[in-house]
C-alpha positions as CSV (number, residue, x, y, z in Angstrom):
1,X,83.4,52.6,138.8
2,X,82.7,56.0,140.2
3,X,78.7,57.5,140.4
4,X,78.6,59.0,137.3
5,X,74.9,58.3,135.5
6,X,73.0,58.8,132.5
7,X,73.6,58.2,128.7
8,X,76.7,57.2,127.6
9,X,78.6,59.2,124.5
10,X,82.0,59.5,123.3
11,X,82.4,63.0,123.3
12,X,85.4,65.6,121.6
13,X,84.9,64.3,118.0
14,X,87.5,66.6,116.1
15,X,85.7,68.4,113.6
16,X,81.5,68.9,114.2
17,X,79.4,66.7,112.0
18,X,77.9,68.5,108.7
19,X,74.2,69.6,109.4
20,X,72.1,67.9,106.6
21,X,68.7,66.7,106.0
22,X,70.3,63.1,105.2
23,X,72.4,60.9,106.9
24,X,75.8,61.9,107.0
25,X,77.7,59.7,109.6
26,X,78.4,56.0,110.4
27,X,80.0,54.2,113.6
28,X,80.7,51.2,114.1
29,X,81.2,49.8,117.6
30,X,82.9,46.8,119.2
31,X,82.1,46.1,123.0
32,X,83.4,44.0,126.3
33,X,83.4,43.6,129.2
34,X,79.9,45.3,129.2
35,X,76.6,44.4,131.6
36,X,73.2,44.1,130.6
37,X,73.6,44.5,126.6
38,X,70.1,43.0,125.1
39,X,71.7,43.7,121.8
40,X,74.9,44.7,120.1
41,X,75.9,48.2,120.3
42,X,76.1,50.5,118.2
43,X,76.9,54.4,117.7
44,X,74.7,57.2,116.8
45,X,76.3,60.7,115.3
46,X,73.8,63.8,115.3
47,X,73.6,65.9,112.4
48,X,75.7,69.1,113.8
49,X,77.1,67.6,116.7
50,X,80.6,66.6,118.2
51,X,80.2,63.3,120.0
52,X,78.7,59.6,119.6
53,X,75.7,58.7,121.6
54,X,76.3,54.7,122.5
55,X,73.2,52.4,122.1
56,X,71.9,49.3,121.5
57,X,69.2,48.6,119.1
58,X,66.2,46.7,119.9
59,X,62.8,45.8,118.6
60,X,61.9,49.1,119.8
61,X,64.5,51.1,118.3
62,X,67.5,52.5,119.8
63,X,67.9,52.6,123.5
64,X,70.5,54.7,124.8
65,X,73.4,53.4,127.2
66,X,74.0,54.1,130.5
67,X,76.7,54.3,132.7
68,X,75.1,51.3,134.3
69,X,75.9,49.2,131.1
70,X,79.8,49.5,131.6
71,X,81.8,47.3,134.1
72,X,85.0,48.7,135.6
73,X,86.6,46.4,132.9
74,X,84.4,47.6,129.9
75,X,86.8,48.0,126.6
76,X,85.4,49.8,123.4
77,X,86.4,50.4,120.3
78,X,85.0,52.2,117.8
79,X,85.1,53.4,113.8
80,X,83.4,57.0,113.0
81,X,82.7,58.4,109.9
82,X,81.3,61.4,109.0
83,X,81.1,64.9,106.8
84,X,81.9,68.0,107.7
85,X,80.9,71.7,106.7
């Protein structure tokens, strides 16, 4: 893989997410290939942004995904809804 770290988003969304008080986005994420998962992912879409932060949702709440989590192998595929302004 290379020595990238940190979180791990999908960044470059087309349009910038609408900034409201309520939920305004969905994702839906498929994974393989992928190391150290405790639980499915999933994405997260913030209010006035342009890119999905990757996670995985535990008893905790989210935990983000890190460059760590991805094998040189690591396919994903992903479904992103969201409003606009």
């Amino acid at each position: 893989m290379g020595s990238d770290t940190g979180s791990a988003f999908i960044e470059g969304l087309p349009f910038t997410v609408a900034n409201r008080t309520e939920t305004t986005a969905s994702c839906s994420v498929i994974a393989y290939n992928m190391a150290t998962l405790t639980s499915a992912p999933a994405g997260q879409i913030d209010n006035n942004g342009t890119k999905i932060a990757l996670v995985q949702n535990g008893a905790s709440g989210a935990a983000a995904l890190t460059v760590s989590n991805f094998q040189a192998t690591a396919i994903i595929l992903f479904s992103a809804v969201y409003e606009t302004e």
